[in-house]
Backbone as CSV, one residue per row, in Angstrom:
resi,resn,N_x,N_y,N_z,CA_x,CA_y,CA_z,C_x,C_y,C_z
1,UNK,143.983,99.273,192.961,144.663,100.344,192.270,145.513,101.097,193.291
2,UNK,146.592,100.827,193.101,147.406,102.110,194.018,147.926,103.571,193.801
3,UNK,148.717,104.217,194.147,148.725,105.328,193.962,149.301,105.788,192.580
4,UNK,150.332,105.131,192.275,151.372,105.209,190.991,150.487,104.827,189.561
5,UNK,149.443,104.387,189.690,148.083,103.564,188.717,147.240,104.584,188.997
6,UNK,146.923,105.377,189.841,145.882,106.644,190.251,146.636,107.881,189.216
7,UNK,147.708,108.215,189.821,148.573,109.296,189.395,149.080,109.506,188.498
8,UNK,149.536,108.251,187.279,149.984,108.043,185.849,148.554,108.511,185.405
9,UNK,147.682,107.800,185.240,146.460,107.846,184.605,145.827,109.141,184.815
10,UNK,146.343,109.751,185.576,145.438,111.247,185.812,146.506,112.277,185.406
11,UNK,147.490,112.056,185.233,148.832,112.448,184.770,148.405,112.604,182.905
12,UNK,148.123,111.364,182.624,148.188,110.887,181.314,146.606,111.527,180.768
13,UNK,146.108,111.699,181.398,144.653,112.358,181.073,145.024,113.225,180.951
14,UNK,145.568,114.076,181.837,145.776,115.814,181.842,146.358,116.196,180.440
15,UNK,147.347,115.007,180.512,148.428,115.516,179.178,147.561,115.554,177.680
16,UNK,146.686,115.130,177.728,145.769,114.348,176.588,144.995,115.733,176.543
17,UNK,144.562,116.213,177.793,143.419,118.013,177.383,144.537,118.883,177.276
18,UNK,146.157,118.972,177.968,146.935,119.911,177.779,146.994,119.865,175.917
19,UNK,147.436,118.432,175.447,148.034,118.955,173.986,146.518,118.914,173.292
20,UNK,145.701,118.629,173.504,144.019,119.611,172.821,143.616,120.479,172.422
21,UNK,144.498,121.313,173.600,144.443,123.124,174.136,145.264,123.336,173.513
22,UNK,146.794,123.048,173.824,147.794,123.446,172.387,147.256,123.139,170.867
23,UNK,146.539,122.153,170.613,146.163,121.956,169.441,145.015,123.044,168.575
24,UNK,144.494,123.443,169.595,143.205,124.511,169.272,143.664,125.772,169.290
25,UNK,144.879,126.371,170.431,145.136,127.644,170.264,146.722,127.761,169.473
26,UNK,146.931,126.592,168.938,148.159,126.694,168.315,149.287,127.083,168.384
27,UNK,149.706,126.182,170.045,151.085,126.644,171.140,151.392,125.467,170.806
28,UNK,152.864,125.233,170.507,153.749,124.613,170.448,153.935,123.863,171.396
29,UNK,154.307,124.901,172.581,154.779,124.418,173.745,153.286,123.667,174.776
30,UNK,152.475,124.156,174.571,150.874,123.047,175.031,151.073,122.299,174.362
31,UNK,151.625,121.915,173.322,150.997,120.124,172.143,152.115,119.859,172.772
32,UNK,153.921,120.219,173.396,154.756,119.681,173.518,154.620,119.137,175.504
33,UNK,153.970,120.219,176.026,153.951,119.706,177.308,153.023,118.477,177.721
34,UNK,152.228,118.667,176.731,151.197,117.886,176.678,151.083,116.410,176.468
35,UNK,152.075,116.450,175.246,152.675,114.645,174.666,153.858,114.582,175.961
36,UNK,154.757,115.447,176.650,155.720,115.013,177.931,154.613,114.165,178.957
37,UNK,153.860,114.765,179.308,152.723,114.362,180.489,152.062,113.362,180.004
38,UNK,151.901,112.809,178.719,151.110,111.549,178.297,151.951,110.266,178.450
39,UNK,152.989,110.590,178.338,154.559,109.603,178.019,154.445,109.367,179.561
40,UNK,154.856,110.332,180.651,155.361,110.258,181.521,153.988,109.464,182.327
41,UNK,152.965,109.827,182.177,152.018,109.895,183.083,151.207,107.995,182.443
42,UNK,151.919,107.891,181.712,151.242,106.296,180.546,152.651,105.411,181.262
43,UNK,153.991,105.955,181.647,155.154,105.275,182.044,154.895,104.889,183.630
44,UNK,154.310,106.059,184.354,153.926,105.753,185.500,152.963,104.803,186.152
45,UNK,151.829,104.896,185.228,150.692,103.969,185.157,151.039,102.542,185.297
46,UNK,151.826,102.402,183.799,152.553,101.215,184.111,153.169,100.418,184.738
47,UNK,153.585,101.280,185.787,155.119,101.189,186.987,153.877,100.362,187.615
48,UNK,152.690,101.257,187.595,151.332,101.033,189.079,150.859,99.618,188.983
49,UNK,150.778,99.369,187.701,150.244,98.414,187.338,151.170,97.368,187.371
50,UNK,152.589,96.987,187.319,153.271,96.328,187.529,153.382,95.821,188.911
51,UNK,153.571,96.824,189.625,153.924,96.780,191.196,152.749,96.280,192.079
52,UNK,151.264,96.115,190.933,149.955,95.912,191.798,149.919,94.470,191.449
53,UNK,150.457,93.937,189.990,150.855,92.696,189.974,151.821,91.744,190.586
54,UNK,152.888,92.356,191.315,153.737,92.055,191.849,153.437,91.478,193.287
55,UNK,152.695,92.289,193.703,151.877,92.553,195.000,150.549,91.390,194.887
56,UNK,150.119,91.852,194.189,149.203,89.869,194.071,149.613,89.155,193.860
57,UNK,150.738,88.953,193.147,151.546,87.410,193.029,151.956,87.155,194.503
58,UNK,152.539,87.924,195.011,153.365,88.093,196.531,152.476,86.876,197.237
59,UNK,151.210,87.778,197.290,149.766,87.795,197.922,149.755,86.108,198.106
60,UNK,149.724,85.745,196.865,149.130,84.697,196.477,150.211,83.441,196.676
61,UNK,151.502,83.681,197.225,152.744,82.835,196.911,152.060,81.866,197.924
62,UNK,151.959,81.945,198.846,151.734,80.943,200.216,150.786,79.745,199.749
63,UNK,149.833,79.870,199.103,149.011,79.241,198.170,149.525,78.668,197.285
64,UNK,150.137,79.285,196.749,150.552,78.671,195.353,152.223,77.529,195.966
65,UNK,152.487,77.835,197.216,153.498,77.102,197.946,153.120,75.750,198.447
66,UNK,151.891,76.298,199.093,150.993,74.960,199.934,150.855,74.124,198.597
67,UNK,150.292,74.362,197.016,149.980,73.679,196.381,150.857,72.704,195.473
68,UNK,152.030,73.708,195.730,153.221,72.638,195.277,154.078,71.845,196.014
69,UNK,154.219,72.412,197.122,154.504,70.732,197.987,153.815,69.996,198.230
70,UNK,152.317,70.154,198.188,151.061,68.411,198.642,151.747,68.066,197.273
71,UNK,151.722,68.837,195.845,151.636,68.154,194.361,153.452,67.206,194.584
72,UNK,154.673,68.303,195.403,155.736,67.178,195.108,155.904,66.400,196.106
73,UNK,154.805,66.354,196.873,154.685,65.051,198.129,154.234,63.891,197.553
74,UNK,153.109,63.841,196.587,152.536,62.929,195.907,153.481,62.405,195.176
75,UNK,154.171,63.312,194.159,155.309,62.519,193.445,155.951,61.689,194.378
76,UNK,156.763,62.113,195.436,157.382,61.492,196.448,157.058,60.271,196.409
77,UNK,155.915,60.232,196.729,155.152,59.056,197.464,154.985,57.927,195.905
78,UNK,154.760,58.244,194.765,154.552,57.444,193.411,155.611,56.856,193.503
79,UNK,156.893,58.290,193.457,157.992,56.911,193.122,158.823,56.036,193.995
80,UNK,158.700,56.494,195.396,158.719,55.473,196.491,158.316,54.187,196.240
81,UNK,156.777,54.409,195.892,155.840,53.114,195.693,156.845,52.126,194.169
82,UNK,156.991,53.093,193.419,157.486,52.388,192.105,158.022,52.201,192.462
83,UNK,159.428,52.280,193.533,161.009,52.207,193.864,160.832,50.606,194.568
84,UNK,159.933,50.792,195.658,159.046,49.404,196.433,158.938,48.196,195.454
85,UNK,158.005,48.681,194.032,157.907,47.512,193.455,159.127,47.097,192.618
86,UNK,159.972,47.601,192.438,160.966,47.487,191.466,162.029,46.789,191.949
87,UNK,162.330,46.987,193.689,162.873,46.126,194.474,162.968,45.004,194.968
88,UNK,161.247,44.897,194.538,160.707,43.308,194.883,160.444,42.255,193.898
89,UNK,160.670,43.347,192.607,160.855,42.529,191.669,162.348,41.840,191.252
90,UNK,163.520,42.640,191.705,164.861,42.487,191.874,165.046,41.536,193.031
91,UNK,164.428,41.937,193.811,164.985,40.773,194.609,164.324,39.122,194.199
92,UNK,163.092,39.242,193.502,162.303,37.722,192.992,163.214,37.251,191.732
93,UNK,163.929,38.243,190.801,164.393,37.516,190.127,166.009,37.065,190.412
94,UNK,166.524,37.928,191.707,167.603,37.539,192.408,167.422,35.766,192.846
95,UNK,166.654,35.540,193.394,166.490,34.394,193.955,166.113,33.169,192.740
96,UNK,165.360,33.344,191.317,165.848,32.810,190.376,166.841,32.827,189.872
97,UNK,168.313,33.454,189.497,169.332,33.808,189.092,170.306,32.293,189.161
98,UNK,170.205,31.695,190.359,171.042,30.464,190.612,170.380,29.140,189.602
99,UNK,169.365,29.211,189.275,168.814,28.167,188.535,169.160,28.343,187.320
100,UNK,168.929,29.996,187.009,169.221,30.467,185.233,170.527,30.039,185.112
101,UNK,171.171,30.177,186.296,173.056,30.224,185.730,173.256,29.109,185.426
102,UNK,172.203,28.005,186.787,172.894,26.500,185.994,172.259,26.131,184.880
103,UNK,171.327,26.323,184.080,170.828,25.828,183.004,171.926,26.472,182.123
104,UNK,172.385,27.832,182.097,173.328,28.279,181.432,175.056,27.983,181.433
105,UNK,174.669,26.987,182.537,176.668,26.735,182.147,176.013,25.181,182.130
106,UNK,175.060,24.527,181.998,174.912,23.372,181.555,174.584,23.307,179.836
107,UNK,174.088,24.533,179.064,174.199,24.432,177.896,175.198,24.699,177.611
108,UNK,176.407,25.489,178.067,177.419,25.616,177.575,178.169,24.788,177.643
109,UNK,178.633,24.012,178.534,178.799,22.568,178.715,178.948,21.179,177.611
110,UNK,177.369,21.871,177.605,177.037,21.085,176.060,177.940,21.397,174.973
111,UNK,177.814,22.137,174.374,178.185,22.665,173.418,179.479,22.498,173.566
112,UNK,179.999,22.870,174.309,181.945,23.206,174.268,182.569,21.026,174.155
113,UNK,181.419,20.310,174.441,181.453,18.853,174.952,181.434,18.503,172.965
114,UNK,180.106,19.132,172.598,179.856,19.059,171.062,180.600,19.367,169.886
115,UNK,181.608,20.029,170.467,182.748,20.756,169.728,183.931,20.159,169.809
116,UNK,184.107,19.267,170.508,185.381,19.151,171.662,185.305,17.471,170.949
117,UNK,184.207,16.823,171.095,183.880,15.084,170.337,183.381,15.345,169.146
118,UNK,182.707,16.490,168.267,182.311,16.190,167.415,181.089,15.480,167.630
119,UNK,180.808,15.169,165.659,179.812,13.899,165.981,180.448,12.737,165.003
120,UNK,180.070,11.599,165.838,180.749,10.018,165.135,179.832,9.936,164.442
121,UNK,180.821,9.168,163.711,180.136,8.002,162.756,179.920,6.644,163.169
């Protein structure tokens, strides 16, 4: 708790017995100073409470840093590995490629031969 979370809240209390006291002796200006100091002193609180969250996140970044570079080192390293196998699979079907082509311009071959004579009688 820091000071701005100490000081709203004791701010915001006060204001809460000030408009009480206006409420019981029937001053205007006590129920009105009273709801100012609840507003102000509930706005401050907030500030405290923000800034104490802010301050533990801070806290906590180095951690939460360390934990995301081991986590995007690992990725690193997955798709390296995938990149590895994907290469070696490119290069295995590189080295089949010369056989596929000739079976493929030997059926075509065919065909353009089948088109070209027909069939006899």
């Amino acid at each position: 708790m820091n000071k701005d979370e100490f000081q709203g809240g004791a701010r915001y209390v006060g204001g809460k017995v000030e408009k009480a006291v206006g409420d019981t002796v029937n001053s205007r200006d006590w129920q009105v100073d009273g709801v100012v100091d609840q507003v102000a002193g509930g706005a401050q609180n907030l500030y405290g409470r923000a800034k104490s969250a802010i301050n533990d996140t801070v806290d906590g970044a180095p951690e939460l840093a360390d934990k995301i570079g081991s986590e995007a080192r690992e990725a690193g390293e997955r798709a390296a590995e995938v990149a590895r196998r994907g290469a070696a699979s490119a290069q295995a079907s590189a080295q089949e490629a010369p056989v596929l082509w000739a079976l493929g311009a030997a059926a075509v071959g065919y065909g353009i031969a089948w088109l070209v004579h027909g069939k006899r009688d």
